[in-house]
C-alpha positions in Angstrom: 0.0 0.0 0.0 1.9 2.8 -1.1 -0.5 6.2 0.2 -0.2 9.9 -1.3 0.3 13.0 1.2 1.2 16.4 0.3 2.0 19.5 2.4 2.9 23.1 1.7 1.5 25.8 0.1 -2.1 24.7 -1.5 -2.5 27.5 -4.1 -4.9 26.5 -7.1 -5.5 23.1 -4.9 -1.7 21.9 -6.3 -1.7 19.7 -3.1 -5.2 18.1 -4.6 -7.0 17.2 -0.8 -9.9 19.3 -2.8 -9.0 22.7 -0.9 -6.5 26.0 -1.0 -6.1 25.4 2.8 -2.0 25.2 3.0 -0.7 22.2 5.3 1.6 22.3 7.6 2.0 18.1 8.2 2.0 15.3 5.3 -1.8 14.8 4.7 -3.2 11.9 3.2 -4.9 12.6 -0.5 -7.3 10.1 -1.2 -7.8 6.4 -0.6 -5.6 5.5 -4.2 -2.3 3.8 -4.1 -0.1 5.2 -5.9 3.3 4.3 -7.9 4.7 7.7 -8.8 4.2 11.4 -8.6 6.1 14.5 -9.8 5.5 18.2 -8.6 5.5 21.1 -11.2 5.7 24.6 -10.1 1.9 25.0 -9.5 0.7 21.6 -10.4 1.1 18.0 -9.2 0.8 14.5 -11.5 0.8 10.7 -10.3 0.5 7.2 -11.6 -2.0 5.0 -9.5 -3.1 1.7 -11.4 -1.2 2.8 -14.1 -3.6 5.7 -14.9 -2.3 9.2 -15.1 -4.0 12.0 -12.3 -3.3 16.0 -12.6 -4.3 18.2 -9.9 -3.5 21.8 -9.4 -3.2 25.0 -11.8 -4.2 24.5 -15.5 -3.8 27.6 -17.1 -2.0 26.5 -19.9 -3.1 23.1 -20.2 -0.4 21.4 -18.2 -2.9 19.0 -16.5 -4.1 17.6 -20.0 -7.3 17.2 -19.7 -8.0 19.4 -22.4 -9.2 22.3 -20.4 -7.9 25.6 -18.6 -9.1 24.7 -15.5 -8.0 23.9 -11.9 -8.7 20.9 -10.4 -8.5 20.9 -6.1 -8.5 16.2 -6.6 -6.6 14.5 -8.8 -7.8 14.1 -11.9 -7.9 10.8 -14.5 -6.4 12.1 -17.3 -7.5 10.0 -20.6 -7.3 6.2 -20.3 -3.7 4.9 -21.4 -1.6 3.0 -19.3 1.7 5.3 -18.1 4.5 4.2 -16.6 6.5 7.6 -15.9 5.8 11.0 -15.6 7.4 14.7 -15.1 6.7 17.9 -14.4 8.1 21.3 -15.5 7.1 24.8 -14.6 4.0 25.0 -16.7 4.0 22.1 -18.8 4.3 18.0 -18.4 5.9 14.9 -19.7 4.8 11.3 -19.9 5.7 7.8 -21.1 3.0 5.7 -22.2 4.3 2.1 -24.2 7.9 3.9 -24.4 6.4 6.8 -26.6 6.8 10.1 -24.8 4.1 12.6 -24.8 3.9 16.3 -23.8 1.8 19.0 -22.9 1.2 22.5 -21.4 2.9 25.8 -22.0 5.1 25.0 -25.4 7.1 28.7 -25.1 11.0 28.2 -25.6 9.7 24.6 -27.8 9.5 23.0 -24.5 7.2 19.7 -25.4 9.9 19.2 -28.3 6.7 18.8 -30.9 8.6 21.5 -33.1 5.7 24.5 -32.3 5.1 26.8 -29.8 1.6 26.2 -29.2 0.5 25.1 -26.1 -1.0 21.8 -26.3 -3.8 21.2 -23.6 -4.1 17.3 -23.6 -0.9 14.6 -23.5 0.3 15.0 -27.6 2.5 12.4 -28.7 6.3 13.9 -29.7 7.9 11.4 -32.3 8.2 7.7 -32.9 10.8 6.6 -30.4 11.3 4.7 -27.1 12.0 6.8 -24.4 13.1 5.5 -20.7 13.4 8.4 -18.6 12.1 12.6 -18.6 12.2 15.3 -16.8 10.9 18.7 -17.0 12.7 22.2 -16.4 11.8 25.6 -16.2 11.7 25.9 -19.6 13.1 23.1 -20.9 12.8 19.4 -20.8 15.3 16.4 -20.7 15.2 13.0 -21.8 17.0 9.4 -22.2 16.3 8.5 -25.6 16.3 4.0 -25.7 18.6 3.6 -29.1 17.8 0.5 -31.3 20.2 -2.0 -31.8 21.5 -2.1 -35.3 24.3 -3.4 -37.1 26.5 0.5 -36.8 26.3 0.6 -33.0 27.6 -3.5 -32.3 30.2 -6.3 -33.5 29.4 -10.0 -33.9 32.4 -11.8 -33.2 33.0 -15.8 -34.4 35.8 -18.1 -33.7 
């Protein structure tokens, strides 16, 4: 049983008990068990049953569920399965089957989609595996899985 609690400053409900009321101890979210979260600047994101949940400020879309506005609970997020997940300052990053997906603000080119435009639900970025993200201010990182072909390894024989 792996429980959610949050504490801190509860502007725009980023701590997601369904309040603004700051806390000043761990509180318990929820009933859920949960298998990974990330914190963004003024929103929060976590993985329970392999669902995707936003909760806090959405005024760029960085919750994905293709609205503008805040949610005080977490909030299912579309119905793939995800296995990891990052937050930035305004925007998000997920992996879903090893294909990585972005949304939020896209100032700077920050969901890599090769626009600007903000994108207000999870949009897919390329065709390639990805193992591991992470979301910056105004930038965003990630480990790219490279296939195996015949430039990148020798076959030796006796």
């Amino acid at each position: 049983m792996s429980k959610l609690y949050a504490w801190g400053y509860n502007g725009n409900g980023r701590l997601g008990d369904g309040t603004t009321t700051d806390r000043h101890t761990p509180t318990k979210i929820g009933t859920s068990d949960w298998s990974s979260i990330a914190g963004g600047y003024y929103h929060s994101l976590g993985i329970s049953g392999g669902k995707l949940y936003a909760w806090g400020r959405n005024n760029y879309g960085q919750l994905g569920d293709g609205t503008t506005t805040d949610r005080h609970t977490p909030t299912q997020i579309g119905t793939s399965d995800w296995t990891t997940i990052a937050a930035g300052v305004y925007h998000s990053l997920g992996i879903s089957g090893g294909k990585l997906y972005a949304w939020g603000q896209n100032n700077y080119g920050r969901l890599g989609d090769g626009t600007t435009t903000d994108r207000h639900t999870p949009t897919k970025i390329g065709t390639s595996d990805w193992s591991s993200i992470a979301g910056g201010g105004n930038h965003s990182l990630g480990i790219l899985t490279e296939p195996i072909s015949s430039s990148n390894f020798f076959l030796f024989f006796n």
